[in-house]
C-alpha positions in Angstrom: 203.5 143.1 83.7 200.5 145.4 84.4 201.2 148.6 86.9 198.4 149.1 89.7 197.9 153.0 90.1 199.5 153.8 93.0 199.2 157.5 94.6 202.5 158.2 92.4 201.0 157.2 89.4 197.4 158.3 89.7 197.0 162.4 89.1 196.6 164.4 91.8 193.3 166.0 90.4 192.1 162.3 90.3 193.1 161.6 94.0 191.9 164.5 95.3 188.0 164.1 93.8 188.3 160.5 94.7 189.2 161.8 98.2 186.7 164.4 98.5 183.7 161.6 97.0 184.5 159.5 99.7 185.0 162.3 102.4 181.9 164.7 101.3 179.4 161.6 100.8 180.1 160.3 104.3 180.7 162.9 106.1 179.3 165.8 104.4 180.7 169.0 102.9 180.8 171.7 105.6 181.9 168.8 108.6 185.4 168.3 106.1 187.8 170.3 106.0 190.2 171.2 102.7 193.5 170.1 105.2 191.6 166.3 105.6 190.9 165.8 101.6 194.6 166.8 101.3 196.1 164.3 103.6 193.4 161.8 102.2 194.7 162.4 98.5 198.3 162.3 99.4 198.9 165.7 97.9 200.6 168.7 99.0 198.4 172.0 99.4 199.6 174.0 96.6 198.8 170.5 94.2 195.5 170.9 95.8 195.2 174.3 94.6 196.1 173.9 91.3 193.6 171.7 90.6 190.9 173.2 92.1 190.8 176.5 93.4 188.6 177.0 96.1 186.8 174.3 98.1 183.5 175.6 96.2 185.3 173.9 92.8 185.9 170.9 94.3 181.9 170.6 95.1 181.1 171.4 92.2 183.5 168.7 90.7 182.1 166.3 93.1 178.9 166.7 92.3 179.4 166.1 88.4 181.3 163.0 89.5 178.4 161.7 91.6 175.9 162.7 89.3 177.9 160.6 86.6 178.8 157.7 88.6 175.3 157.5 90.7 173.0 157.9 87.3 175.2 155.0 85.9 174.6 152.6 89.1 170.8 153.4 89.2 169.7 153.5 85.5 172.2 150.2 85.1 169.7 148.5 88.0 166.5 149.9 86.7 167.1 148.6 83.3 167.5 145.0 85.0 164.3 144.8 86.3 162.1 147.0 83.5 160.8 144.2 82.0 159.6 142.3 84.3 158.6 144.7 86.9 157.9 147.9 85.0 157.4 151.1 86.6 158.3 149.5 90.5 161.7 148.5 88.7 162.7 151.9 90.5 162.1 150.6 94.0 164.1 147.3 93.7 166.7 149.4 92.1 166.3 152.1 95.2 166.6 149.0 97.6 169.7 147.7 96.0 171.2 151.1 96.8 169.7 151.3 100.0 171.4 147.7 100.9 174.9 149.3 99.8 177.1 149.1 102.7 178.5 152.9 102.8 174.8 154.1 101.8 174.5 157.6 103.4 170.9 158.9 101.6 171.7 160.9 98.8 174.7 163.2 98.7 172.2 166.0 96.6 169.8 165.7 99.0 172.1 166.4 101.6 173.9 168.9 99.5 170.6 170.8 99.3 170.4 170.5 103.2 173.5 171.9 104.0 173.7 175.0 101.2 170.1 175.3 99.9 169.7 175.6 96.4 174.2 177.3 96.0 175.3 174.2 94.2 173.0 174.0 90.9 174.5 170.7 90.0 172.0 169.2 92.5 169.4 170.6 91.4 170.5 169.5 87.7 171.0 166.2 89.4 167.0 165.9 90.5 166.5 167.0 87.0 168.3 164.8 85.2 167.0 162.0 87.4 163.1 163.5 86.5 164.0 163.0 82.5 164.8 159.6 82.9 161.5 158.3 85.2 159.7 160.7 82.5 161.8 158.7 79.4 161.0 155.4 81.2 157.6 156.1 81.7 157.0 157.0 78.1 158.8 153.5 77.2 156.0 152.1 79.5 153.2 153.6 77.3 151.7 156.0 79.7 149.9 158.6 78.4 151.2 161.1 80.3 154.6 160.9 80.9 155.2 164.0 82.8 152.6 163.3 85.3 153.8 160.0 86.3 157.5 161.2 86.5 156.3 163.8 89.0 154.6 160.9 91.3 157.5 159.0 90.5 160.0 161.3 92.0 157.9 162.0 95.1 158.0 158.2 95.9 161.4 158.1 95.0 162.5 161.2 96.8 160.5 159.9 100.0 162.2 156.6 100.1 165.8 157.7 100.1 165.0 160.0 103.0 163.2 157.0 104.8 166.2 154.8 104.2 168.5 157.2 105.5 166.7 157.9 108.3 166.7 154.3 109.1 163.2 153.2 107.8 164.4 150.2 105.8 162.0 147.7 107.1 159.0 147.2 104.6 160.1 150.2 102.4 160.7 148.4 99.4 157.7 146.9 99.0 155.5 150.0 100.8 157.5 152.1 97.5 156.5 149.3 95.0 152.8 149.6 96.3 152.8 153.3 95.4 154.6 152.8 92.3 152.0 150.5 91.4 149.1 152.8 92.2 150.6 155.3 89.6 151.3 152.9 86.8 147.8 151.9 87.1 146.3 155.3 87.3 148.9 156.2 84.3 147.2 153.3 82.1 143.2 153.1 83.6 
């Protein structure tokens, strides 16, 4: 007989992130409170506080965990569609996001909006995310690398604001069409 982890069983570190990834993503950081994310996780406030200090180390842990879990997600979808699609493989994988039902834009994006620059794992995160377009774009041949990351990033950046703003219609393809415009000025 398997056990399913049930709030007794799953560690209160664990229930608490998993609280505060649901809580901070759709609702955002400032708008909840530590007392919610404690009655979310089923824990009692001095559990809470053991595990993470101050509300700023729970961000921080937050952001690791959707750095982590998001990079996973998107690279996973990009690679499905490399092949065949090359450089746009980043829109379909965008619009696969976008089409998620609890899609709320990006939660560094929106980190960013709501502390400016205080968190750096956001910024890391737009990093990280920069290195990979860069590594796929080297995979793609292009002769500069660098350069087409950069585009890449604006188009990318650009469509998850337009998606959260409610710009769905067309976007894919409108993000494909740019996409396409740098591959070919990457290889002509």
């Amino acid at each position: 007989m398997t056990k399913t982890k049930t709030k007794s069983v799953v560690p209160a570190r664990e229930r608490i992130l998993e609280a505060a990834k649901r809580l901070f993503y759709r609702n955002g950081i400032r708008a909840t409170g530590i007392d919610t994310i404690i009655a979310e996780a089923g824990v009692a406030k001095m559990s809470f506080y053991n595990n993470f200090p101050s509300k700023d180390d729970l961000v921080r842990a937050f952001l690791t965990a959707r750095h982590e879990a998001w990079m996973v997600m998107f690279s996973g979808r990009v690679e499905g569609h490399l092949g065949e699609r090359g450089l746009a493989a980043l829109a379909f994988a965008l619009d696969e996001w976008f089409a998620e039902p609890d899609f709320r834009g990006c939660a560094f994006i929106n980190t960013v909006a709501e502390f400016g620059q205080e968190f750096e794992g956001a910024m890391r995160h737009k990093l990280e995310l920069e290195a990979y377009v860069q590594d796929i774009a080297a995979r793609l041949g292009f002769s500069a690398p660098g350069r087409v990351a950069g585009e890449a990033m604006i188009v990318i950046e650009g469509a998850i604001v337009r998606a959260q703003m409610g710009f769905r219609d067309g976007l894919r393809d409108q993000a494909v069409s740019l996409l396409q415009s740098i591959e070919r000025g990457a290889t002509g």
